[in-house]
N, C-alpha and C positions, 0 to 999 in steps of 0.2 A: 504494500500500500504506500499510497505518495500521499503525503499532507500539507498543505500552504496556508500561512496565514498572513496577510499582506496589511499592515497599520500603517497609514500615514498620517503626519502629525501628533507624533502622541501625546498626553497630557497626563500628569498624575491621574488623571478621574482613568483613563483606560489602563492603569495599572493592575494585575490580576491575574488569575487563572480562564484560561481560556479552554476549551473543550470543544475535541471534535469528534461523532458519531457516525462510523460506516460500516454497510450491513449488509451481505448479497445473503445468495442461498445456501451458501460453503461457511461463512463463519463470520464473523464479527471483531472490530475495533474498535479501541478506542485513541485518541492521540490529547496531548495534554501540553499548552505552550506557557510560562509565565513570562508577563512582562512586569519588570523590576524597575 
């Protein structure tokens, strides 16, 4: 699996954990990005 998370501008308020959900018929992920 390939995951992107593209933030432009960032501001203390998008500081955080960020979470991404992918899912077919064969299995499931999860991917998990912080920005500091």
């Amino acid at each position: 699996f390939k995951m992107r998370l593209n933030v432009t501008r960032i501001t203390h308020q998008d500081y955080g954990a960020y979470y991404c959900n992918a899912r077919n018929i064969f299995d499931m992920t999860r991917g998990k990005v912080i920005i500091q």
